[in-house]
Backbone as ProteinMPNN parsed JSONL, in Angstrom:
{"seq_chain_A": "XXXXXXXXXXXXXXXXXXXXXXXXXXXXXXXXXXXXXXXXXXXXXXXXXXXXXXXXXXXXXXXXXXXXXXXXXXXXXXXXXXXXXXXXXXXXXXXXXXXXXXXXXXXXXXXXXXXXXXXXXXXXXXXXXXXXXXXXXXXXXXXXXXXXXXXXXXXXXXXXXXXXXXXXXXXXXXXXXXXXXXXXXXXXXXXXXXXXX", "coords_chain_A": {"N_chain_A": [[31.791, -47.152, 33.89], [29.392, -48.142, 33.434], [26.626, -47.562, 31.658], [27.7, -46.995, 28.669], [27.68, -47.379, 25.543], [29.332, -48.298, 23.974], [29.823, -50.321, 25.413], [31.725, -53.305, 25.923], [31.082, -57.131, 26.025], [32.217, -59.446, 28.512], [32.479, -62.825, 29.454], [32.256, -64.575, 32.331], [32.775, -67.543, 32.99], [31.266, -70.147, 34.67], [29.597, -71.739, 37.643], [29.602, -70.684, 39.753], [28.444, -68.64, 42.2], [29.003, -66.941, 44.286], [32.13, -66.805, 43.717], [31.64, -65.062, 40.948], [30.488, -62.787, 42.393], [32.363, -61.896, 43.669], [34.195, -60.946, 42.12], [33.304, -59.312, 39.864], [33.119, -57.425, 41.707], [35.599, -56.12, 41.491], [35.769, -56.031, 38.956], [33.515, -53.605, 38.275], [35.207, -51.595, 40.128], [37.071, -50.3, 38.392], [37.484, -48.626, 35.662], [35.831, -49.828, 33.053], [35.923, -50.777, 29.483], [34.301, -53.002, 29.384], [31.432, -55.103, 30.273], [30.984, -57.418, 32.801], [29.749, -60.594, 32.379], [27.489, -63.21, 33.744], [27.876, -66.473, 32.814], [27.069, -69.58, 32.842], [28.098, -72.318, 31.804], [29.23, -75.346, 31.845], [31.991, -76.117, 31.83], [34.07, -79.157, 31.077], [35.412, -80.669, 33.002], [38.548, -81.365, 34.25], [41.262, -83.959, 36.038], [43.776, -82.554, 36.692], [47.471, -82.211, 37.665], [48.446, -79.852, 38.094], [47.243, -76.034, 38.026], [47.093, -74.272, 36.183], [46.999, -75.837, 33.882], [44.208, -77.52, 34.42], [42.657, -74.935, 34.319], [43.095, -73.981, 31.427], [42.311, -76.166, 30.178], [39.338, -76.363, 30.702], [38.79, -73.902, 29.746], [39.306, -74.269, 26.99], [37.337, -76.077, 26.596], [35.163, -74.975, 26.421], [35.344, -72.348, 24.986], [34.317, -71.873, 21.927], [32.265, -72.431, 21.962], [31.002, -69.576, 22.548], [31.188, -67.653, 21.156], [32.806, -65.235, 21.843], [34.483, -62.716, 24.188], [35.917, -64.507, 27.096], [36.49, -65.66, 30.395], [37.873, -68.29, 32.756], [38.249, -69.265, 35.892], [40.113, -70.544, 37.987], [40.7, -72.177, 41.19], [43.04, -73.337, 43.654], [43.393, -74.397, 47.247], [46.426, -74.543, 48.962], [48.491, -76.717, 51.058], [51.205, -76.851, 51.909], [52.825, -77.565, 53.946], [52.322, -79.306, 57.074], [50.711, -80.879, 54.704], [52.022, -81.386, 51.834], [51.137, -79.525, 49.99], [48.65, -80.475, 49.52], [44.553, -79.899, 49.782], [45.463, -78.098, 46.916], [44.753, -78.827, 43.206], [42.423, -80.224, 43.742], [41.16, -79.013, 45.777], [37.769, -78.083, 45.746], [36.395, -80.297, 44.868], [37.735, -82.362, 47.672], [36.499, -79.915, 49.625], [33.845, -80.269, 49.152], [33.438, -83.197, 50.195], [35.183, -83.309, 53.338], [35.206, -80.954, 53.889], [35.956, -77.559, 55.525], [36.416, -78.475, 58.768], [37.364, -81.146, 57.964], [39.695, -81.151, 56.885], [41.33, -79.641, 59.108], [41.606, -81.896, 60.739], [43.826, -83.086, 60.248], [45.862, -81.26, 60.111], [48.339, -81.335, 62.78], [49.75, -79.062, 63.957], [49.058, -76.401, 63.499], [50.089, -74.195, 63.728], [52.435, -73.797, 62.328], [52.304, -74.269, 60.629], [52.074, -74.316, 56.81], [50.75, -72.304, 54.243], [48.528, -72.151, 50.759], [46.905, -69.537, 49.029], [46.526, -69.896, 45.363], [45.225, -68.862, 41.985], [44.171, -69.019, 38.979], [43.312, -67.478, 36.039], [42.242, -67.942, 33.009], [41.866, -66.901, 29.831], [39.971, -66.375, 27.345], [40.394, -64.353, 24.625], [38.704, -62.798, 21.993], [39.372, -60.864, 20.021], [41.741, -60.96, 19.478], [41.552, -63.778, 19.05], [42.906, -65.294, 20.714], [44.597, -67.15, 23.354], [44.984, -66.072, 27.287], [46.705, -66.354, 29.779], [46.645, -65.23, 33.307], [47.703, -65.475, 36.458], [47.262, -65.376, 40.24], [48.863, -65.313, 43.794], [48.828, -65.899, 47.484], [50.341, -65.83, 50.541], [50.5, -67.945, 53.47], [49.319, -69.3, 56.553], [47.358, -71.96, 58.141], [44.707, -71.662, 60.159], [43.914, -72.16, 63.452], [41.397, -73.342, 64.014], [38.065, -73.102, 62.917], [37.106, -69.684, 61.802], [35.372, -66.679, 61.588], [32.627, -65.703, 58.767], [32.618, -64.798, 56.53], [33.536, -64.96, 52.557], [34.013, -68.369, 51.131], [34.425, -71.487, 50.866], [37.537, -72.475, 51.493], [38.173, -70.049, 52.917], [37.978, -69.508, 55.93], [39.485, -70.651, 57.205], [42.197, -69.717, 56.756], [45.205, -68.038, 57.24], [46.397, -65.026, 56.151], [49.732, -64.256, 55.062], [50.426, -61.534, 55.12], [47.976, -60.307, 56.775], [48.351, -61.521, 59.662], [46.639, -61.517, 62.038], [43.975, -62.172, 61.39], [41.567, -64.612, 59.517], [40.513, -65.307, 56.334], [38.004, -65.528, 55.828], [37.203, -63.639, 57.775], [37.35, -60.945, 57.03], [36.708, -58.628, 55.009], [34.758, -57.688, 52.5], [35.893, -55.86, 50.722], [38.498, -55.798, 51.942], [39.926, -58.134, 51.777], [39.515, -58.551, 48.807], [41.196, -56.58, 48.317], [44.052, -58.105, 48.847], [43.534, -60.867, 47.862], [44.581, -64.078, 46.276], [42.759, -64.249, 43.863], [42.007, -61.811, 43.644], [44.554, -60.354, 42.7], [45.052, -62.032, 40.349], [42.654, -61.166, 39.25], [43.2, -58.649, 39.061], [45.692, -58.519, 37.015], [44.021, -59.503, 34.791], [42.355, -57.096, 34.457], [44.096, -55.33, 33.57], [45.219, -56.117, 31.624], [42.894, -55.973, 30.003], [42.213, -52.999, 30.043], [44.426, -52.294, 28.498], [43.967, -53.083, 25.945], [41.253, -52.448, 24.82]], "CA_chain_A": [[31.218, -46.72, 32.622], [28.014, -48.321, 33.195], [25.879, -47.77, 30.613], [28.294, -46.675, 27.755], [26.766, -47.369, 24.685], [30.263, -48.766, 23.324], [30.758, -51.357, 26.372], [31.439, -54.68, 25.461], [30.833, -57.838, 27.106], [33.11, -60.368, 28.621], [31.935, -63.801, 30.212], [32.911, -65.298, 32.813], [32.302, -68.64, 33.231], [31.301, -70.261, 36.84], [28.731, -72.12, 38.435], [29.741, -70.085, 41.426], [27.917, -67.093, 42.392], [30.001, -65.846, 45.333], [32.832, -66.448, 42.669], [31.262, -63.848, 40.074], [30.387, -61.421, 42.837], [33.741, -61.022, 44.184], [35.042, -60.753, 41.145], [32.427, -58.59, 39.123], [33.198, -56.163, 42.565], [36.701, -55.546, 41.037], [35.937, -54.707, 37.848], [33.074, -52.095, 38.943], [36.438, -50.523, 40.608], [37.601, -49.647, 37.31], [36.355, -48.212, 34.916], [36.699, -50.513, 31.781], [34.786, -50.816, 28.321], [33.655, -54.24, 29.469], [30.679, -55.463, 31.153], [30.974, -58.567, 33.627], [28.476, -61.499, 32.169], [27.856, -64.615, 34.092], [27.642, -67.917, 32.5], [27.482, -71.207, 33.679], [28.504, -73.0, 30.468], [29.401, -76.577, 32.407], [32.846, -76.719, 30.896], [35.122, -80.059, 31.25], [37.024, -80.278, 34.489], [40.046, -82.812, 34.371], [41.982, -83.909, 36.954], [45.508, -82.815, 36.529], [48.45, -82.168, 38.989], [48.649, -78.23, 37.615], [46.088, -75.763, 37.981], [46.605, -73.566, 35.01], [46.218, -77.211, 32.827], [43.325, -77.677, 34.268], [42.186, -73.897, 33.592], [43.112, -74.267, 30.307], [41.267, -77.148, 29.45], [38.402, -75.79, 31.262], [38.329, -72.652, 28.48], [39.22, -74.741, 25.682], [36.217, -76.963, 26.549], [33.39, -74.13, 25.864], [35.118, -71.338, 24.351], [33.808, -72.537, 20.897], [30.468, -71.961, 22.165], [30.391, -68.897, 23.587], [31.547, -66.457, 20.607], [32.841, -63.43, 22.75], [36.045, -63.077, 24.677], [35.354, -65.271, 28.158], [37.617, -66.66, 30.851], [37.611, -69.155, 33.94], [39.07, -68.931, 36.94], [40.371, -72.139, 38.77], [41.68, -71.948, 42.437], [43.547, -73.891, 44.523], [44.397, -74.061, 48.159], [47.515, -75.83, 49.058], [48.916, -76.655, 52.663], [52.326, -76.773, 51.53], [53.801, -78.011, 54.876], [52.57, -80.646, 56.653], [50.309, -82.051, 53.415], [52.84, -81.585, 50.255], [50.118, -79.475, 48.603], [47.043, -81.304, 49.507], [44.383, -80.366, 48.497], [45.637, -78.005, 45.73], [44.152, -78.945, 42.628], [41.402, -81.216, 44.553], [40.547, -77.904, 46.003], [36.374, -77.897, 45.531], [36.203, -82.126, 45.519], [38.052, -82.062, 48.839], [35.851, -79.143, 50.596], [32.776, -81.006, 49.214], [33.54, -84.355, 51.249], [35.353, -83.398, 54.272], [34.831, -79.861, 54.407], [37.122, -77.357, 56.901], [36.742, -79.249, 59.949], [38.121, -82.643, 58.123], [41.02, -80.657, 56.828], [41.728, -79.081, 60.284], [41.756, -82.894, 61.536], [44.911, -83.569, 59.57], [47.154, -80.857, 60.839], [49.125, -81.384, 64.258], [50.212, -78.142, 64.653], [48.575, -75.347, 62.619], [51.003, -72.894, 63.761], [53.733, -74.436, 62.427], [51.842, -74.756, 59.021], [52.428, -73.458, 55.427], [49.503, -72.366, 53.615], [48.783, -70.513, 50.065], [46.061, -69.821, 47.89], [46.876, -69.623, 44.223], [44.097, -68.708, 41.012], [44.63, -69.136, 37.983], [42.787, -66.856, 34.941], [42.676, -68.421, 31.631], [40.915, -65.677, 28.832], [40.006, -66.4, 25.612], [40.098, -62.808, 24.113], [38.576, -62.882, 21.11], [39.727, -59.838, 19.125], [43.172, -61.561, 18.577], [41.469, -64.801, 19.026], [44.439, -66.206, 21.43], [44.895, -67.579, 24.91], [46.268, -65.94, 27.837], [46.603, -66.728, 31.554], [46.779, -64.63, 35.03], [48.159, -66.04, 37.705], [47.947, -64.695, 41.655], [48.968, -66.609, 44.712], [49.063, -65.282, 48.624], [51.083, -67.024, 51.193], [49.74, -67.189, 54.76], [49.394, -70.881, 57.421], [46.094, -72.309, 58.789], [43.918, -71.519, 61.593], [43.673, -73.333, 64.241], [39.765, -73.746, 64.004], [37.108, -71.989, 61.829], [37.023, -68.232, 62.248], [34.76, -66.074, 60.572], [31.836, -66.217, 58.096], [32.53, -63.824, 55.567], [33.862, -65.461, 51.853], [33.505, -69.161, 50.867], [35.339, -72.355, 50.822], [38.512, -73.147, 52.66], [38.447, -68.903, 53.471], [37.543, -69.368, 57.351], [40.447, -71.456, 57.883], [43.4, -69.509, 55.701], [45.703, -66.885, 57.661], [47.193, -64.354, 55.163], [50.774, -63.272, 56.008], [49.559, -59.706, 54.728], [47.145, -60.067, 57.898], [48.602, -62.465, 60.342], [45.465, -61.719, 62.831], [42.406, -62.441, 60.641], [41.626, -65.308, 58.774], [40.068, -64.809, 55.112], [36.312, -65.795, 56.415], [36.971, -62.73, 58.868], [37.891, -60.186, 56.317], [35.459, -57.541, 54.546], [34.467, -57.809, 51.031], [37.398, -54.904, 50.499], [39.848, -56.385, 52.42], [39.851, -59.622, 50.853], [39.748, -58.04, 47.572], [43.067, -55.863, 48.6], [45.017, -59.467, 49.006], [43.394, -62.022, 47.496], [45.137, -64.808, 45.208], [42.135, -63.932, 43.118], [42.044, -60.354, 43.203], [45.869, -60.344, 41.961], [45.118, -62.463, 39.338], [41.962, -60.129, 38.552], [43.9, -57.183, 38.357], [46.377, -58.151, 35.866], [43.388, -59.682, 33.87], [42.061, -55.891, 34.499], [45.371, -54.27, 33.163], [45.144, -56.359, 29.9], [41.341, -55.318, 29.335], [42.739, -51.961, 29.799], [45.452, -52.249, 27.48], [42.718, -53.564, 24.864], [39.585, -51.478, 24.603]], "C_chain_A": [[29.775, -47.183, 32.463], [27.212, -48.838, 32.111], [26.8, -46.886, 28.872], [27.814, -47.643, 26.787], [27.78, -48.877, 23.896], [31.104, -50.147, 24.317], [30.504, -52.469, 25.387], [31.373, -55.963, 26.52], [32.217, -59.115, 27.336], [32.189, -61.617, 29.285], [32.684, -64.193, 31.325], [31.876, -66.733, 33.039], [32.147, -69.349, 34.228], [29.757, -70.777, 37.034], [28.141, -71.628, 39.715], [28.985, -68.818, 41.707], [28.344, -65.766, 42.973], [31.302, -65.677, 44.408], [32.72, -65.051, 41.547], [30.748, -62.513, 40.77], [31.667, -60.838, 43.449], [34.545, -60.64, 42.949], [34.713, -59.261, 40.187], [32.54, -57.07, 40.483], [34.402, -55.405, 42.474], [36.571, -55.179, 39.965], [34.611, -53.732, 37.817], [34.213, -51.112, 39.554], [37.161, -49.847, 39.92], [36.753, -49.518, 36.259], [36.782, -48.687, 33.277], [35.263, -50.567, 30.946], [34.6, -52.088, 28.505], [32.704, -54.199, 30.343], [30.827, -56.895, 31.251], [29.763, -59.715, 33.695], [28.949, -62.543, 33.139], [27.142, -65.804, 33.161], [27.773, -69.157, 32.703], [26.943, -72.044, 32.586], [28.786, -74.716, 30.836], [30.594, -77.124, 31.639], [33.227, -78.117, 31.794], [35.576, -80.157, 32.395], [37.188, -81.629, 34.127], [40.825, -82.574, 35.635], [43.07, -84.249, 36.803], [46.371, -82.099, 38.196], [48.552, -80.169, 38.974], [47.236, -77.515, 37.273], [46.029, -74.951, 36.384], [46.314, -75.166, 33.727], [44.749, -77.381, 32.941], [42.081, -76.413, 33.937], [42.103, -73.929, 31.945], [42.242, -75.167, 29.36], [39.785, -77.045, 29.196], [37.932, -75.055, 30.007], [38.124, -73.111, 27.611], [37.917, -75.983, 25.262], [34.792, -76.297, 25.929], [33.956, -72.679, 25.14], [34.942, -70.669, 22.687], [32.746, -72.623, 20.328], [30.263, -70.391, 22.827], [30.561, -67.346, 23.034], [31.623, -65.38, 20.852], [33.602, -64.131, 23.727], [35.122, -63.786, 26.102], [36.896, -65.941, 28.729], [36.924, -67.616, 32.398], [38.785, -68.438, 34.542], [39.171, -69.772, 37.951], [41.602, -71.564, 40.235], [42.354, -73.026, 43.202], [43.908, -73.798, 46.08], [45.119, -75.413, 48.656], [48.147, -75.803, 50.306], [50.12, -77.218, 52.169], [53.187, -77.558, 52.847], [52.295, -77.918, 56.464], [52.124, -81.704, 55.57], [50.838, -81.914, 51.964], [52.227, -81.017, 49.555], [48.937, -79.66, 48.52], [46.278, -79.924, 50.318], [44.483, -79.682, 46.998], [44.971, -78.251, 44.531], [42.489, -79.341, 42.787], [40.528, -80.649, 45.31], [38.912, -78.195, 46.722], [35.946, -79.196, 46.11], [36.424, -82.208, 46.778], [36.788, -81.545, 49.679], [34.798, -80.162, 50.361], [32.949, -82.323, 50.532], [34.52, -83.956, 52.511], [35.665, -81.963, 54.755], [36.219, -78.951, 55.173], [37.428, -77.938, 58.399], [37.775, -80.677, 59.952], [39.394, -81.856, 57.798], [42.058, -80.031, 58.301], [41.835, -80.32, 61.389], [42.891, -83.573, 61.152], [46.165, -82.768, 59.573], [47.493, -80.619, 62.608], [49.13, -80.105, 64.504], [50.38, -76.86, 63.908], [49.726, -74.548, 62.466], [52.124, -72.733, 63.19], [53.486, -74.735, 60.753], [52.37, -74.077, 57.972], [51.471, -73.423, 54.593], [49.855, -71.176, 52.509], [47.795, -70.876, 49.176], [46.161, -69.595, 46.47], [45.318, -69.458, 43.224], [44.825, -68.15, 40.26], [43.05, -68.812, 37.017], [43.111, -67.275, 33.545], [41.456, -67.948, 30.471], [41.248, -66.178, 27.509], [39.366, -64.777, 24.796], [39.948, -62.867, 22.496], [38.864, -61.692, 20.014], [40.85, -60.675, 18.52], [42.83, -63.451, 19.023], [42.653, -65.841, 19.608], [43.901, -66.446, 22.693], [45.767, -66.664, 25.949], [46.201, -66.37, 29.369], [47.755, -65.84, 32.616], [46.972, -65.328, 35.692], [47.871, -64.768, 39.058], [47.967, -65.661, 42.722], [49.107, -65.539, 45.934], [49.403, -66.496, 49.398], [50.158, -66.629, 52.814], [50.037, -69.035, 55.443], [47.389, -71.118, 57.691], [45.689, -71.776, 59.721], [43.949, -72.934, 62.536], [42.58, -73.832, 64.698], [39.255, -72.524, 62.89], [36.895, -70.643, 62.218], [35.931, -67.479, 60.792], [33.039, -66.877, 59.127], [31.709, -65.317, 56.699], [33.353, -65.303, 54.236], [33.483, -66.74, 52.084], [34.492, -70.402, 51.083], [36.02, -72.885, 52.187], [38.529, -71.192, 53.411], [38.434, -69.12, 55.077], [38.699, -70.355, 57.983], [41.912, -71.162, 57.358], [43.833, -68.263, 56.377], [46.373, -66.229, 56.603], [48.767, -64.295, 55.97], [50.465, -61.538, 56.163], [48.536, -59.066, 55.923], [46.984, -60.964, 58.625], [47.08, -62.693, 61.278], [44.263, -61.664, 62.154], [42.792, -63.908, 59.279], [40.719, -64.406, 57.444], [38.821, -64.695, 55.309], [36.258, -64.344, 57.577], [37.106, -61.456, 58.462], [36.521, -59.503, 55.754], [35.866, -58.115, 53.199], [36.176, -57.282, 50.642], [38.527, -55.285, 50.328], [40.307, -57.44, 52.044], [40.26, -58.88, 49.28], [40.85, -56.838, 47.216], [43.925, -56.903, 48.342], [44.818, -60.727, 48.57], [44.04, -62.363, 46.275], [43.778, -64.017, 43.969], [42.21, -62.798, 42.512], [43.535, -59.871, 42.242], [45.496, -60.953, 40.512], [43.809, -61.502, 38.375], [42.591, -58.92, 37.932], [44.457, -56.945, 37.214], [45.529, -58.534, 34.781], [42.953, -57.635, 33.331], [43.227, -54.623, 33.425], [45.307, -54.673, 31.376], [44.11, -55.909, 29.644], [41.869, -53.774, 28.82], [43.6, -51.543, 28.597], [44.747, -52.474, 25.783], [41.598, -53.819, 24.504], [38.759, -52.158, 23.605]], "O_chain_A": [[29.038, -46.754, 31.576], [27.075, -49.993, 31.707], [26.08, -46.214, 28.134], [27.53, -48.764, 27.208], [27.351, -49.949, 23.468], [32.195, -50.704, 24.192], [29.659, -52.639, 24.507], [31.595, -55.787, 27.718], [32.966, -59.521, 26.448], [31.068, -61.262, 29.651], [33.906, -64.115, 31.198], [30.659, -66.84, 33.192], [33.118, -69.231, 34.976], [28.826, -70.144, 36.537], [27.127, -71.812, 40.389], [29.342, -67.899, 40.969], [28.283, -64.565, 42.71], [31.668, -64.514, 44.239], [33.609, -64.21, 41.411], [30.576, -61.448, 40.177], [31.936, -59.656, 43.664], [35.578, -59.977, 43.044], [35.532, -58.394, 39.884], [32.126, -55.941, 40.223], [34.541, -54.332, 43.062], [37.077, -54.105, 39.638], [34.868, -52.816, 37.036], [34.071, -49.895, 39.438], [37.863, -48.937, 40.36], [35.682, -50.06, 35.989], [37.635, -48.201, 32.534], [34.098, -50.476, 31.331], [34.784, -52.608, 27.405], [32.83, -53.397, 31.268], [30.831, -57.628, 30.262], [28.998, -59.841, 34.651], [30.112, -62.833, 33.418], [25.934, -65.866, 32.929], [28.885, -69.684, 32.69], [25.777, -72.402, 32.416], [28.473, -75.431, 29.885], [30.547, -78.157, 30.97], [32.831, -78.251, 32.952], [36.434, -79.307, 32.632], [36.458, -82.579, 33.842], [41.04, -81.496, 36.189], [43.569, -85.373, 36.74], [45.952, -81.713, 39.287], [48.728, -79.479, 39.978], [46.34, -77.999, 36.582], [45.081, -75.049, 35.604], [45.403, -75.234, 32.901], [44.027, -77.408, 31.944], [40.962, -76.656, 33.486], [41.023, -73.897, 31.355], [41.709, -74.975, 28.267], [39.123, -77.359, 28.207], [36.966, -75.404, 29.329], [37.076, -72.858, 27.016], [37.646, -76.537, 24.197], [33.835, -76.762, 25.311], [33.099, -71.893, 24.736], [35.244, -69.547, 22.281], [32.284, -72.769, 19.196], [29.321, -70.179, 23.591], [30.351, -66.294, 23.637], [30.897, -64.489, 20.411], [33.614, -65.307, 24.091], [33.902, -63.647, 26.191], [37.87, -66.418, 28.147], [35.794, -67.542, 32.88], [39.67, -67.653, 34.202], [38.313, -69.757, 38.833], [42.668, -70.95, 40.285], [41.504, -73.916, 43.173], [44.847, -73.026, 46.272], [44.789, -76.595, 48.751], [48.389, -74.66, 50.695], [49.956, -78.421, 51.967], [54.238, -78.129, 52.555], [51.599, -76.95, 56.772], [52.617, -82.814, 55.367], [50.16, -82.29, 51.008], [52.264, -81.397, 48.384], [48.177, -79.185, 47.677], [46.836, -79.147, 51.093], [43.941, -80.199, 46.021], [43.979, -77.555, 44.743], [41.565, -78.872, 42.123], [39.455, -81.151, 45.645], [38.771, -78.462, 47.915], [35.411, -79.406, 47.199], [35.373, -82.155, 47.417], [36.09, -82.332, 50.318], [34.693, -81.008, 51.249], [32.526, -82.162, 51.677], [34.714, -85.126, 52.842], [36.264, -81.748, 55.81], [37.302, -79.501, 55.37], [38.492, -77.834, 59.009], [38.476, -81.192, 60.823], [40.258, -81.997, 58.663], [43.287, -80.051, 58.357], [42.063, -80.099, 62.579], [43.065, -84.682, 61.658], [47.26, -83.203, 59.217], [46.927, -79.86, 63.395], [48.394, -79.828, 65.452], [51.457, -76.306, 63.689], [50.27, -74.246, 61.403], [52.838, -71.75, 63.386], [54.244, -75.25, 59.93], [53.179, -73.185, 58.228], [51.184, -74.497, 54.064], [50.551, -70.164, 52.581], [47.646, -71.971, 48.634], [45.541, -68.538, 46.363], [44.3, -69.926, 43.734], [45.697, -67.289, 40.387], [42.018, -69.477, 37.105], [44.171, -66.962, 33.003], [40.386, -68.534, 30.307], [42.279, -66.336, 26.857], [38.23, -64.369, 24.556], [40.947, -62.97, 21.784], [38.293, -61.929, 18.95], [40.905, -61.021, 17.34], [43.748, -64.239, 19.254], [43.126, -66.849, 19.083], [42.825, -65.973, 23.061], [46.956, -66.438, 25.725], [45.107, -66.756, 29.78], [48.982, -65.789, 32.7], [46.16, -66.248, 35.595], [48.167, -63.579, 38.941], [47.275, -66.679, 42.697], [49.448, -64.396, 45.632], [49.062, -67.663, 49.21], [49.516, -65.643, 53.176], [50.798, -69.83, 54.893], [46.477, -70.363, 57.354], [46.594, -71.22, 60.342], [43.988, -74.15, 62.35], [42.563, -74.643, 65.624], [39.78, -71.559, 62.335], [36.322, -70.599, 63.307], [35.845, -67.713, 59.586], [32.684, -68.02, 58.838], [30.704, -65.278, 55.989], [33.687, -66.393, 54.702], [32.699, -66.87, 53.025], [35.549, -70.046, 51.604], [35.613, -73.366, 53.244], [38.972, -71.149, 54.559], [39.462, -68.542, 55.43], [38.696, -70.719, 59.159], [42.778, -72.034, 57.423], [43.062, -67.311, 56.261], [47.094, -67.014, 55.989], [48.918, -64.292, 57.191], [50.351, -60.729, 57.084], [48.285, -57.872, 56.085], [45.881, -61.511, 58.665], [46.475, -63.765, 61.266], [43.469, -60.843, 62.611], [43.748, -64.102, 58.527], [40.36, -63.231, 57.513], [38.356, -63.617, 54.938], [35.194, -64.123, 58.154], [37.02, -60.618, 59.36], [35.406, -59.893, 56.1], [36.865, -58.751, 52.864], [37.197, -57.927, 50.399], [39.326, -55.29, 49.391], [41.537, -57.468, 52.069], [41.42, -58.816, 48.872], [41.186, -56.375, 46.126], [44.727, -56.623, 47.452], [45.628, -61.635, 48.755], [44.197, -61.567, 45.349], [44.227, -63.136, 43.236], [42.4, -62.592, 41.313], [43.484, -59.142, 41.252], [45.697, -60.228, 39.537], [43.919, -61.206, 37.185], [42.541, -58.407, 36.814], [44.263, -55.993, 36.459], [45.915, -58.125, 33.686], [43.194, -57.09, 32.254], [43.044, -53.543, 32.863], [45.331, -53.976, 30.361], [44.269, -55.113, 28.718], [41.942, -53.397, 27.65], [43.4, -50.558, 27.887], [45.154, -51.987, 24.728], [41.022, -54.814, 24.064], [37.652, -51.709, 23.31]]}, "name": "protein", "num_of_chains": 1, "seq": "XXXXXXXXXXXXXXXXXXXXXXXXXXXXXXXXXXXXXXXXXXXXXXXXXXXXXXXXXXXXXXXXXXXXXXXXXXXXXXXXXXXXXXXXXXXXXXXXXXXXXXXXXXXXXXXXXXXXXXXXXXXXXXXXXXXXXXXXXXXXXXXXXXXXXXXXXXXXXXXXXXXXXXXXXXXXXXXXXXXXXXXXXXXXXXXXXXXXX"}
């Protein structure tokens, strides 16, 4: 819709850039009465055991300031088997200090791994002035070294099951945005926009 006279705006909130372009490349795919703001508002982060808590908190930290519907979008990836989870919430902190190589120095036997990325959407929609939260998660194992240079993060080290032979770092804009924890959780944000013009 572009330039429709009658769009309205949404925020998202993010420091991230590659964050707001993969995201802002799904809703260009539909055609919704919103336009895709970025803001980097510097909400709160807490460190809890649950990601939508710490989404939550996240929103409820700036959406006070920011009069007009707005959400975050908090990810996790979790190695479910051999690290219980780790680093899950710890996510961002983690990559910062030991990056994909230190994580790839802490599993024995990749192949053998359990990996999944979860994101979590938490919208403050201001028409009915409420809360709601998206969830999407994809299951997949590790690599057994860094592959790829496409996406950000832990991506270059995350096998989908959806596409056993490519890691996420090896994937197209597209293709990523076919299967990603994110993109799932975009969509159904997408379906509610839809639902409430």
């Amino acid at each position: 819709m572009g330039n429709n006279a009658h769009e309205k705006k949404i925020y998202l909130i993010t420091g991230n850039p590659h964050k707001f372009e993969e995201i802002n490349a799904l809703f260009k795919n539909h055609f919704l009465n919103y336009k895709l703001e970025l803001k980097n508002a510097h909400p709160i982060e807490i460190q809890a055991d649950d990601l939508v808590e710490v989404a939550l908190f996240k929103l409820n930290s700036i959406k006070d300031k920011i009069n007009d519907s707005c959400f975050v979008e908090d990810a996790g990836f979790f190695i479910d088997h051999p690290l219980q989870g780790f680093p899950g919430v710890y996510s961002s902190h983690v990559f910062k200090k030991i990056g994909n190589q230190g994580i790839l120095k802490l599993i024995d036997d990749p192949s053998r791994s359990r990996a999944r990325f979860k994101a979590v959407i938490a919208l403050y929609f201001k028409p009915h002035d409420k809360v709601y939260v998206f969830e999407g998660e994809v299951l997949g194992k590790v690599a057994a070294k860094i592959r790829g240079s496409q996406g950000f993060g832990y991506d270059p080290i995350f096998i989908p099951n959806a596409m056993p032979h490519k890691t996420f770092g090896e994937l197209t804009k597209e293709e990523k945005n076919n299967l990603s924890h994110r993109a799932m959780a975009i969509k159904k944000l997408i379906d509610f926009l839809k639902k409430n013009p």
